[in-house]
Steps between C-alpha positions, in 0.01 A plus 500: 500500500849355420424351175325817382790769594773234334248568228534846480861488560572273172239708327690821588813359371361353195580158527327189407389223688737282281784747533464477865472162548787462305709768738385307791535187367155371592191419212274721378234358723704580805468855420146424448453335780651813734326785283140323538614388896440134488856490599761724696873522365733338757774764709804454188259583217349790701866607542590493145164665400598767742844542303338518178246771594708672732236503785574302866412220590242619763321684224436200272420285817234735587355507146499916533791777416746572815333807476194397607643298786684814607189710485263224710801449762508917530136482541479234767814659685592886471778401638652283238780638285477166214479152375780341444592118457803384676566298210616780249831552353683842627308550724578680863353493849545724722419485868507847710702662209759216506548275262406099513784298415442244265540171686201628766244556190623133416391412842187678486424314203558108636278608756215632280546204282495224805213727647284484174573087481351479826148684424467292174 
């Protein structure tokens, strides 16, 4: 699912293979190697494909348009306002109308990150 949406995304931007690989400075085959799935890109090239297609993160990670996530989140959960990935620039929290200072999303973050270690 991954490989074929970074597909689509280089497709709808017109760029080679070569000219990507070249932009992420990986091979050809690489690119390959993502597009077709025998291989996943690691966390810093799915962050720099993000910033060249202007998508998030979460988006290319799930293979599938944040759209879609938004939509199957709203489905599961009336309740649910969005998706969003703690991990993107400008973005702001807010908790009961207030907003989340910076150094508590970076807290939130450590733990999600020494949380996810552990279930690896």
């Amino acid at each position: 699912m991954v490989g074929k949406y970074l597909r689509v995304l280089r497709k709808k931007y017109g760029i080679s293979q070569k000219e990507l690989a070249l932009e992420m400075n990986v091979s050809k085959q690489t690119i390959s190697n993502w597009e077709v799935g025998r291989k996943l890109p690691r966390m810093k090239a799915i962050e720099k494909l993000a910033k060249l297609y202007g998508v998030p993160k979460a988006s290319i990670m799930a293979g599938r348009p944040i759209e879609e996530l938004t939509d199957e989140v709203e489905a599961a959960d009336p309740q649910a306002q969005r998706v969003v990935d703690l991990s993107e620039q400008g973005l702001h929290l807010t908790y009961q109308g207030h907003l989340v200072p910076q150094e508590y999303i970076e807290i939130i973050e450590k733990l999600m990150r020494s949380d996810m270690a552990e279930h690896r």
